[in-house]
Structure formats: C-alpha cells, structure tokens
N, CA and C atoms as an extended XYZ file, in Angstrom:
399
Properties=species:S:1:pos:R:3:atomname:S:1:resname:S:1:resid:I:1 pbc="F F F"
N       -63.126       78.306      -89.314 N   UNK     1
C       -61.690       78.178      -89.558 CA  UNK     1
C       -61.183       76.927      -88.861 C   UNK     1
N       -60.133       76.494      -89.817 N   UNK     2
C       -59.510       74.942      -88.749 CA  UNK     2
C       -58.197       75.622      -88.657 C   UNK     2
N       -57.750       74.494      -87.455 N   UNK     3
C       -56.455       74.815      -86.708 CA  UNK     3
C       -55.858       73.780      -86.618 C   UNK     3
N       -54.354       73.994      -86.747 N   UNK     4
C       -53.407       73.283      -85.955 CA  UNK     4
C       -53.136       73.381      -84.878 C   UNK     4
N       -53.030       72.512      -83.633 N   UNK     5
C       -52.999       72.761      -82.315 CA  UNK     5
C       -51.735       72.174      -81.896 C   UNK     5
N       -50.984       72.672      -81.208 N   UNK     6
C       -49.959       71.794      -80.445 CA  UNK     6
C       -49.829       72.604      -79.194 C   UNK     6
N       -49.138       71.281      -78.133 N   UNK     7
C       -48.930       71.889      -77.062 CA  UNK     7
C       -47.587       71.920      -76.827 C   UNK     7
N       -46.707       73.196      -76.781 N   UNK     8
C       -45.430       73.603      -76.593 CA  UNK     8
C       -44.382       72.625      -75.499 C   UNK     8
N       -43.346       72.655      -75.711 N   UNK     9
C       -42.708       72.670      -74.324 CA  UNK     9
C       -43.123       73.172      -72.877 C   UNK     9
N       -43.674       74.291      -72.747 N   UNK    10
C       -43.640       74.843      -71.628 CA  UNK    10
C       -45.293       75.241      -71.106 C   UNK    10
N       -46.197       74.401      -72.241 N   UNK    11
C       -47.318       73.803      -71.602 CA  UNK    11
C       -48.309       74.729      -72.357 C   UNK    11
N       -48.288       75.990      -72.714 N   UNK    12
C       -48.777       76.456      -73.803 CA  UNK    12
C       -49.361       75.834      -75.467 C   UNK    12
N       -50.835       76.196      -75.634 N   UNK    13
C       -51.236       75.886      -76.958 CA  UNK    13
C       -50.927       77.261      -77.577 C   UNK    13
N       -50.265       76.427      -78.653 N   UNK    14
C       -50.021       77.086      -80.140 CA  UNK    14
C       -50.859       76.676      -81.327 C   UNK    14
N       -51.317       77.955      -81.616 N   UNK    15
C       -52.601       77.271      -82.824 CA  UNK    15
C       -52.366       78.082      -84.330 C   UNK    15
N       -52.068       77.384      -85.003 N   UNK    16
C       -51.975       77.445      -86.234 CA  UNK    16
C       -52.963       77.135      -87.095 C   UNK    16
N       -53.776       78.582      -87.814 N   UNK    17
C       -54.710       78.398      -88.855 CA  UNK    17
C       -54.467       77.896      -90.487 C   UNK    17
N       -55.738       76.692      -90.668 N   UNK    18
C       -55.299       76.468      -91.832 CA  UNK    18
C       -55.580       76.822      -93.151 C   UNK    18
N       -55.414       78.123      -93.140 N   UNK    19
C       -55.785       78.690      -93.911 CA  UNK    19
C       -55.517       78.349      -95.658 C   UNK    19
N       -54.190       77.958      -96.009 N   UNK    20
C       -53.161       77.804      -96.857 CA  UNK    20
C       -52.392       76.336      -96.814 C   UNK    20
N       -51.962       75.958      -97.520 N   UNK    21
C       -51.164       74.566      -97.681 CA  UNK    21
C       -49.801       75.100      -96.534 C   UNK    21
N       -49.484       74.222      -96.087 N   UNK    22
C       -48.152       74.550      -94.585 CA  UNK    22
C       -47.498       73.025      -94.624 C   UNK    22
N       -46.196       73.537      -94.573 N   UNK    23
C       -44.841       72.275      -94.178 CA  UNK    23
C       -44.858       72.508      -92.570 C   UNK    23
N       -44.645       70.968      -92.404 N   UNK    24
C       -44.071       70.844      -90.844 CA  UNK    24
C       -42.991       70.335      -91.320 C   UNK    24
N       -42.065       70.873      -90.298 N   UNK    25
C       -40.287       70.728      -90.473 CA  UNK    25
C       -39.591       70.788      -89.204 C   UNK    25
N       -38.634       70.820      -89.453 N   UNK    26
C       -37.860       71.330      -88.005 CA  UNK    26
C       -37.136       73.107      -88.502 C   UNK    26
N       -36.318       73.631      -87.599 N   UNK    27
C       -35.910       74.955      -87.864 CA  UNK    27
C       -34.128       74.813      -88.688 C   UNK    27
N       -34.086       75.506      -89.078 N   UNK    28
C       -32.429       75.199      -90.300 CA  UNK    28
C       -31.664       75.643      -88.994 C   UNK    28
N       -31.923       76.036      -87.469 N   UNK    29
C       -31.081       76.748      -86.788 CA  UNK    29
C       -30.937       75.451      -85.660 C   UNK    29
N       -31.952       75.102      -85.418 N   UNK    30
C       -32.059       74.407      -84.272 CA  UNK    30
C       -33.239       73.070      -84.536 C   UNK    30
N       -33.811       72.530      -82.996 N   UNK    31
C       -34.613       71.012      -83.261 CA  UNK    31
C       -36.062       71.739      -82.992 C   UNK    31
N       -36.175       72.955      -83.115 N   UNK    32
C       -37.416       73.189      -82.500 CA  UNK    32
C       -38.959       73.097      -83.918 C   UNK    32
N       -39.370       72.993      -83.712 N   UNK    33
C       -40.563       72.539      -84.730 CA  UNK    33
C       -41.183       73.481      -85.263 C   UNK    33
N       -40.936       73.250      -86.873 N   UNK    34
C       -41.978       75.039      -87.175 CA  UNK    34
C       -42.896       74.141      -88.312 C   UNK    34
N       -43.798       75.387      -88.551 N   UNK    35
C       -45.002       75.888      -89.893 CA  UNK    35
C       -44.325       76.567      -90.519 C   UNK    35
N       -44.668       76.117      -91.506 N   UNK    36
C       -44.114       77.353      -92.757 CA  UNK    36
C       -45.221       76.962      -93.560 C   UNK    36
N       -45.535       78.080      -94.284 N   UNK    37
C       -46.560       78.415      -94.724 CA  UNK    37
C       -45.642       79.539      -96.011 C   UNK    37
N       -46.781       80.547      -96.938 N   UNK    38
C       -45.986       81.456      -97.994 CA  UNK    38
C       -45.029       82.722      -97.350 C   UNK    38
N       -43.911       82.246      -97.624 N   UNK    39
C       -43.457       83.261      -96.206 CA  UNK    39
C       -43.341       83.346      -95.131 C   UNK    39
N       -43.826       82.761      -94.462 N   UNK    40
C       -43.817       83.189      -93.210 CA  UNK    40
C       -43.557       81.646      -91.838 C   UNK    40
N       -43.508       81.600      -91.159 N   UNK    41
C       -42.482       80.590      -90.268 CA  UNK    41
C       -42.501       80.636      -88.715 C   UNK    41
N       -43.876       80.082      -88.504 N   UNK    42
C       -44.429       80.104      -86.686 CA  UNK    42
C       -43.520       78.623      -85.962 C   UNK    42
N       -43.104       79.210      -84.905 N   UNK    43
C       -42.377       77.924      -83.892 CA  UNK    43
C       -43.763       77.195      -83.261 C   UNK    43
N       -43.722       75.866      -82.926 N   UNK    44
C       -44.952       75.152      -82.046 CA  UNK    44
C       -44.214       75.323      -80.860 C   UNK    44
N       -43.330       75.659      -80.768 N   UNK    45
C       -42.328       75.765      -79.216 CA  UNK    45
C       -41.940       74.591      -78.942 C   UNK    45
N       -41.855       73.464      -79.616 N   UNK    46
C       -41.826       72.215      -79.223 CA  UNK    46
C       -40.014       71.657      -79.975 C   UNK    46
N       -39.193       71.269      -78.912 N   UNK    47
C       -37.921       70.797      -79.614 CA  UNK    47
C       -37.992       69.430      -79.809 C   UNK    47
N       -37.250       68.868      -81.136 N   UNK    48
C       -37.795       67.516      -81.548 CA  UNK    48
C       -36.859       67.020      -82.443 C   UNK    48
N       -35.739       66.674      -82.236 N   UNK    49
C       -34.619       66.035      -83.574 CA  UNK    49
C       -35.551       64.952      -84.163 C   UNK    49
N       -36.029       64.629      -83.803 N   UNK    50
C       -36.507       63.183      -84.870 CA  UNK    50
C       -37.857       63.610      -85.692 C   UNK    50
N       -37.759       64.911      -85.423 N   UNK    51
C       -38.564       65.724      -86.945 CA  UNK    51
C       -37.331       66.236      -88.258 C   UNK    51
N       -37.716       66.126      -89.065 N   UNK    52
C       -36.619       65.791      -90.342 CA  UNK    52
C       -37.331       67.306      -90.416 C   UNK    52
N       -35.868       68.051      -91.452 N   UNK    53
C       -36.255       69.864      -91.572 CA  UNK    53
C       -37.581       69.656      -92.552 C   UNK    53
N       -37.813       68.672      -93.737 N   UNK    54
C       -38.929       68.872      -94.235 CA  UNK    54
C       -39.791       67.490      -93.821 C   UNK    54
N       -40.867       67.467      -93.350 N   UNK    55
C       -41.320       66.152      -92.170 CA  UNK    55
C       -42.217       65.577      -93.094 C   UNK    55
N       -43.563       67.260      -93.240 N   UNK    56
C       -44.951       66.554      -93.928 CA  UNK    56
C       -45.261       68.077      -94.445 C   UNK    56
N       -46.681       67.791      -95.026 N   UNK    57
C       -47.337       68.400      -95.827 CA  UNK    57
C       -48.895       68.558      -95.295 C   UNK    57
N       -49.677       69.855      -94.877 N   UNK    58
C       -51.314       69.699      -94.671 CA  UNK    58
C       -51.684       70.833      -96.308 C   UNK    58
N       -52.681       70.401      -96.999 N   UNK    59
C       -53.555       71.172      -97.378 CA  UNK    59
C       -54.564       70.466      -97.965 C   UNK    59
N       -55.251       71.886      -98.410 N   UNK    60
C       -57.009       71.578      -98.900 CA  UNK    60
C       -56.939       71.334      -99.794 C   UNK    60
N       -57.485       70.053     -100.379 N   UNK    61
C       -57.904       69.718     -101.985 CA  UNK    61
C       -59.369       69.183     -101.849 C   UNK    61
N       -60.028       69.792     -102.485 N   UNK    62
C       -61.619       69.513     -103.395 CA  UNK    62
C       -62.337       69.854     -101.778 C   UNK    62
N       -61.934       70.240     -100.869 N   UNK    63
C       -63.266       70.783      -99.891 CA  UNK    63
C       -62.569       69.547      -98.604 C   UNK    63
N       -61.544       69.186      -98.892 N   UNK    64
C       -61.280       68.371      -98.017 CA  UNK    64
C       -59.525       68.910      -97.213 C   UNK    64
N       -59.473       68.443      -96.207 N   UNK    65
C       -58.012       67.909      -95.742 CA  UNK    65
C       -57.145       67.541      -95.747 C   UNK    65
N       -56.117       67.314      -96.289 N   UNK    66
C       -55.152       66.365      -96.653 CA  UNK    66
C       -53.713       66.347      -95.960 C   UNK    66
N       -53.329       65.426      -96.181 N   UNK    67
C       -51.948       65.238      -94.956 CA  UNK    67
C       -50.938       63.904      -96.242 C   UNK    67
N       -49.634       64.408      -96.037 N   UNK    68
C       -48.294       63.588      -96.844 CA  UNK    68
C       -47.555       63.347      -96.098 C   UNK    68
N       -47.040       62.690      -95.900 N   UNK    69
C       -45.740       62.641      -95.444 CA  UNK    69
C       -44.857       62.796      -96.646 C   UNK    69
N       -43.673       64.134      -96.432 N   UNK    70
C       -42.467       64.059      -97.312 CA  UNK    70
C       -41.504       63.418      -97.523 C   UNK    70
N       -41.432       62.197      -96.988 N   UNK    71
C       -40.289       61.171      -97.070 CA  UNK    71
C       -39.214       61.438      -95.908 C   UNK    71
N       -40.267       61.527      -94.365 N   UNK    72
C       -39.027       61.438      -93.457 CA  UNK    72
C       -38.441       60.742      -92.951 C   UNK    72
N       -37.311       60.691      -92.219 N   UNK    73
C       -36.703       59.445      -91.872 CA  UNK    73
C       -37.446       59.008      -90.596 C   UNK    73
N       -38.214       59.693      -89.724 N   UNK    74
C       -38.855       58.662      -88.286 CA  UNK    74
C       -40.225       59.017      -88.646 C   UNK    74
N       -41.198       59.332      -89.558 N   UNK    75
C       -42.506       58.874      -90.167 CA  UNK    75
C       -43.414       60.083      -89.715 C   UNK    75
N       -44.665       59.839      -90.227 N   UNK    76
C       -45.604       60.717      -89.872 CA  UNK    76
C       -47.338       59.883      -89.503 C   UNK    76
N       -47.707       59.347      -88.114 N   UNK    77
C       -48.499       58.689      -87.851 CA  UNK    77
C       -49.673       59.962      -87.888 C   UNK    77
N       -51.188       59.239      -88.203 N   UNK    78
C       -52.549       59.796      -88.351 CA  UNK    78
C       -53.524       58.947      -87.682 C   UNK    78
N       -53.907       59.083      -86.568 N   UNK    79
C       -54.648       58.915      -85.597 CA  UNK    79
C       -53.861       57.284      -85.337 C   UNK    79
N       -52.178       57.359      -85.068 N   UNK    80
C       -51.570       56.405      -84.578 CA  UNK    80
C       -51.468       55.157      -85.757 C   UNK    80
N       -51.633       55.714      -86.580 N   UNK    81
C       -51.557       54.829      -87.987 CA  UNK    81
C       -50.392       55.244      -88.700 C   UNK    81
N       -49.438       54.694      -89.603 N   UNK    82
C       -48.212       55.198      -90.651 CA  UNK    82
C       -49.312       55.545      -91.979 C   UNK    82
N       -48.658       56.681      -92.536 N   UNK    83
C       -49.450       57.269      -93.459 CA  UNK    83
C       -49.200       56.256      -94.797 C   UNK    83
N       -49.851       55.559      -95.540 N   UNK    84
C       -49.930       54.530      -96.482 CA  UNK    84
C       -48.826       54.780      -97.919 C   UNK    84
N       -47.483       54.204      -98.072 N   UNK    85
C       -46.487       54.510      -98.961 CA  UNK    85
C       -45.538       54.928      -98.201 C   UNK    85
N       -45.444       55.555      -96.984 N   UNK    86
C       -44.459       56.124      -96.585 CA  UNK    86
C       -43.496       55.212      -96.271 C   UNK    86
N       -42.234       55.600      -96.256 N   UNK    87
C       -40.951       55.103      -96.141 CA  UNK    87
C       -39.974       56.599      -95.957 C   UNK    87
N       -38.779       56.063      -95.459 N   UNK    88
C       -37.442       57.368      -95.409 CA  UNK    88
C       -37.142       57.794      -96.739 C   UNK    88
N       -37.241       59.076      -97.235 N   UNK    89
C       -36.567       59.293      -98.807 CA  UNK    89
C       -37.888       59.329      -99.313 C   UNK    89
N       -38.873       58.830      -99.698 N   UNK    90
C       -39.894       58.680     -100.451 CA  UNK    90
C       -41.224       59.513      -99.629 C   UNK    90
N       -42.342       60.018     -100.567 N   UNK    91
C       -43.375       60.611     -100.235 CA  UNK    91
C       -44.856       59.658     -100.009 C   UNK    91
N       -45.295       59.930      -99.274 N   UNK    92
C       -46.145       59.118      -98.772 CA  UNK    92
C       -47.766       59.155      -99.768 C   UNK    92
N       -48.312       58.406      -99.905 N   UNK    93
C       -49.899       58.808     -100.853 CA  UNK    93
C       -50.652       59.710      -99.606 C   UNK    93
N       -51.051       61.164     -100.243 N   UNK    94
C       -52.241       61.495      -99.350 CA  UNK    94
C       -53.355       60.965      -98.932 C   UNK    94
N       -53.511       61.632      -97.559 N   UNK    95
C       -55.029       61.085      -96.801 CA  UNK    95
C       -55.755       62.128      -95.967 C   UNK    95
N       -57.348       61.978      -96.168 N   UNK    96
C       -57.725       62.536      -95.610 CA  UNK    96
C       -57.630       63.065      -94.131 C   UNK    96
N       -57.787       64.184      -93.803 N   UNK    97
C       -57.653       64.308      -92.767 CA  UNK    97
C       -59.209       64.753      -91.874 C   UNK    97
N       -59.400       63.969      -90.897 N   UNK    98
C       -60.547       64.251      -90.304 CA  UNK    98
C       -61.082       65.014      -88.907 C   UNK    98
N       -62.011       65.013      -88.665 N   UNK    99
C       -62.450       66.295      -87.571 CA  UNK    99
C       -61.554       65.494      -86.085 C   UNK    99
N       -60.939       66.297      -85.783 N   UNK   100
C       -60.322       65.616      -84.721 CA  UNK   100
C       -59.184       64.879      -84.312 C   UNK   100
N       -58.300       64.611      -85.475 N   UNK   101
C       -57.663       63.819      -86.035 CA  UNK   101
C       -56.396       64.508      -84.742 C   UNK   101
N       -55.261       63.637      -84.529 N   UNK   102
C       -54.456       63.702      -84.498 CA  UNK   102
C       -53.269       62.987      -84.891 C   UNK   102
N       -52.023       64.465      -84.679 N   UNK   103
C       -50.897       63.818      -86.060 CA  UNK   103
C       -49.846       63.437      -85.602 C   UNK   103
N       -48.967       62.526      -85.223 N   UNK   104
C       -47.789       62.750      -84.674 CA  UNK   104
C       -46.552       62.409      -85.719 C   UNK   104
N       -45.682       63.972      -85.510 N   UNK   105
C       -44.411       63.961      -86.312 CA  UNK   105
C       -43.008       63.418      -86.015 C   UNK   105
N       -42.518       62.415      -86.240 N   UNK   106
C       -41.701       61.270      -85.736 CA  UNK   106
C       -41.538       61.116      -84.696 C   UNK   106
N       -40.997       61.185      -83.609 N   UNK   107
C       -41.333       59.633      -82.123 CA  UNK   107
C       -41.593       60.994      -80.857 C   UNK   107
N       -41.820       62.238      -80.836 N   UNK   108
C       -42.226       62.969      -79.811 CA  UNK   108
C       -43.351       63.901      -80.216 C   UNK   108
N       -43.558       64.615      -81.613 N   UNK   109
C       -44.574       65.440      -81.706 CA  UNK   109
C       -45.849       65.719      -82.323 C   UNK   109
N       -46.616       65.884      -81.053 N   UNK   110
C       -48.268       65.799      -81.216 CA  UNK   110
C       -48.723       66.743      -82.008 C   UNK   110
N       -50.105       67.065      -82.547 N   UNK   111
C       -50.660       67.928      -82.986 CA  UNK   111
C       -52.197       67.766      -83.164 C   UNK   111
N       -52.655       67.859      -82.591 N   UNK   112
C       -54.346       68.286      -82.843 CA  UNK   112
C       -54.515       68.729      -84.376 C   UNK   112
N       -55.818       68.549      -84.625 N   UNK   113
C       -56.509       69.160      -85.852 CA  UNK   113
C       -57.959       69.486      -85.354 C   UNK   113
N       -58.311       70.794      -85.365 N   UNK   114
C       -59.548       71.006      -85.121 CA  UNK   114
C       -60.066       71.866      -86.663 C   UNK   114
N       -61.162       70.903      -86.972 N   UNK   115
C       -61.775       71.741      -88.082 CA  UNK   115
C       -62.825       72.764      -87.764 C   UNK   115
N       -63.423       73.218      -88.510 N   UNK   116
C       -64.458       74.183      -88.090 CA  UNK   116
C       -63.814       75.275      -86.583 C   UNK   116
N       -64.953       75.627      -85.670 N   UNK   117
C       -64.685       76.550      -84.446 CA  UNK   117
C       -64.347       75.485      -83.137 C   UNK   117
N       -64.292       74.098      -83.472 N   UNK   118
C       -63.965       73.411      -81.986 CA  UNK   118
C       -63.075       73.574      -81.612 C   UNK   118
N       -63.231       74.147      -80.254 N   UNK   119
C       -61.567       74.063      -79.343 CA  UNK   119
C       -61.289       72.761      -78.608 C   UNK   119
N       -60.242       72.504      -78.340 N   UNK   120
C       -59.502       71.621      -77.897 CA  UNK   120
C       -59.847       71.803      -76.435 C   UNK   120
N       -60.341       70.583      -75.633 N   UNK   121
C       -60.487       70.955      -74.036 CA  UNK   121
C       -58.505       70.024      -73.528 C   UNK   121
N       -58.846       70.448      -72.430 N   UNK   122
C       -57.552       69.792      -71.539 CA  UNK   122
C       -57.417       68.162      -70.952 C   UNK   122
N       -58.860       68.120      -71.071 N   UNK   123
C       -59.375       66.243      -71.083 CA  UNK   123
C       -58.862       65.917      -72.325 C   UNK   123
N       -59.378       66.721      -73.922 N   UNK   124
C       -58.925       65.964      -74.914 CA  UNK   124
C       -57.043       65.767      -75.135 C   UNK   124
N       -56.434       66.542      -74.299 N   UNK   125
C       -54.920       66.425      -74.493 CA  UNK   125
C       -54.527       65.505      -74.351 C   UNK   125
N       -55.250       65.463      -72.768 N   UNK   126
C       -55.020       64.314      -72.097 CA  UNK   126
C       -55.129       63.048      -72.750 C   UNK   126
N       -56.153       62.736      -73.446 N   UNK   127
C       -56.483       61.679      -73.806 CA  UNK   127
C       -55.628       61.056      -75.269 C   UNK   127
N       -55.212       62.336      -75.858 N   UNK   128
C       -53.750       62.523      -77.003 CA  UNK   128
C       -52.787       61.970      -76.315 C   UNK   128
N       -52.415       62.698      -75.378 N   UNK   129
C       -50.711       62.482      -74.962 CA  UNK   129
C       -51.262       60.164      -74.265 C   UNK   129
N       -52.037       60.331      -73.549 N   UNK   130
C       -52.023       58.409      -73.502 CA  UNK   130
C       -52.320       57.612      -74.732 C   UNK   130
N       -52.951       57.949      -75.647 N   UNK   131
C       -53.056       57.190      -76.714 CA  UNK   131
C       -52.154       56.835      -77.628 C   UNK   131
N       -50.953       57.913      -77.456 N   UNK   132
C       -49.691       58.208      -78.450 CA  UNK   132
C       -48.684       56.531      -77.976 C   UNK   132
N       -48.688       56.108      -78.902 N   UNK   133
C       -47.825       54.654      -78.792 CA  UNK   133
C       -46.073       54.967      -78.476 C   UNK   133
C-alpha cells in the first residue's frame, strides 16, 4: 500500500492511504488542509491559507502515480519543481509520481509519498523540511 504522509502542526504523522484518486484542498470552514477522497474528508492537521480549497489531484493511471495541479493560485511543486502547464485558473499536465517523491502545496505544505510498505524515518523529514525552497 502507498501513503500520503504529512507532518501536522503539532508534530504528528498523518498518513493517508492511496488507495483511490484524492483532492488536496483546504477545509470550506477554515485554512486547515484536507483529503478528500469518495466521501469521506481526513484533516493533515496542518493550517495553510495559501492552499486554494481545490489545490491538486493524486491518482493511479495504467499502474502508475500521478499528480495535477488544479489550477491554484500559489502552485503545486514535485520534488521542488512547478508541475509543467501550471499557472493560477488553469490545470496543470500530469506527472508521474515517484518512490519518495515529495509534494509541496503552495508556500508552507509538505507531504511525503511513500509507495509500497516504506516508512518515513525522522532523518528523512528532516532532510524534506531543508530542501523545501
């Protein structure tokens, strides 16, 4: 199984399986950062205005990964790269997403991708949160 990983506000990992195609957004109530998935709507615990309510897009096509950006206004970087097409208003061309990858959703929030059973150690956070531009 792969996961979405983030690390909360209050220092806690939140892991989100990817089981199903899932929006990252912000919450219609507040800045705090959710999954939504069919139904259903997990917090990363993480508060973040410069995540737009609909941000991006993860799912599986042909045995692979994939990642969009939905046309937000502060972007969606992939291993510190802008996702290729993206702009504010407009949808970005999909891209693979790879073992390890991390995503950041406009100018504060991180996210791990672990495919398969790898967990995330506390060195690799580390090495997320300095690399983040």
């Amino acid at each position: 199984m792969s996961y979405l990983i983030a690390k909360s506000d209050d220092g806690r990992d939140i892991a989100v399986p990817l089981r199903e195609p899932l929006e990252i957004g912000r919450s219609d109530k507040d800045f705090t950062v959710v999954v939504r998935t069919r139904g259903d709507t997990v917090s990363l615990g993480v508060t973040d205005a410069t995540v737009s309510k609909t941000h991006a897009r993860i799912y599986p096509e042909s045995g692979k990964l994939m990642l969009m950006d939905l046309g937000s206004k502060n972007g969606t970087l992939l291993n510190n790269n802008p996702l290729p097409g993206a702009q504010p208003g407009r949808e970005s061309k999909p891209v693979e997403i790879g073992e390890n990858s991390n995503i950041k959703f406009g100018y504060n929030t991180i996210v791990r991708i672990a495919l398969g059973e790898k967990t995330i150690t506390p060195e690799e956070w580390g090495k997320i949160q300095r690399s983040s531009p």
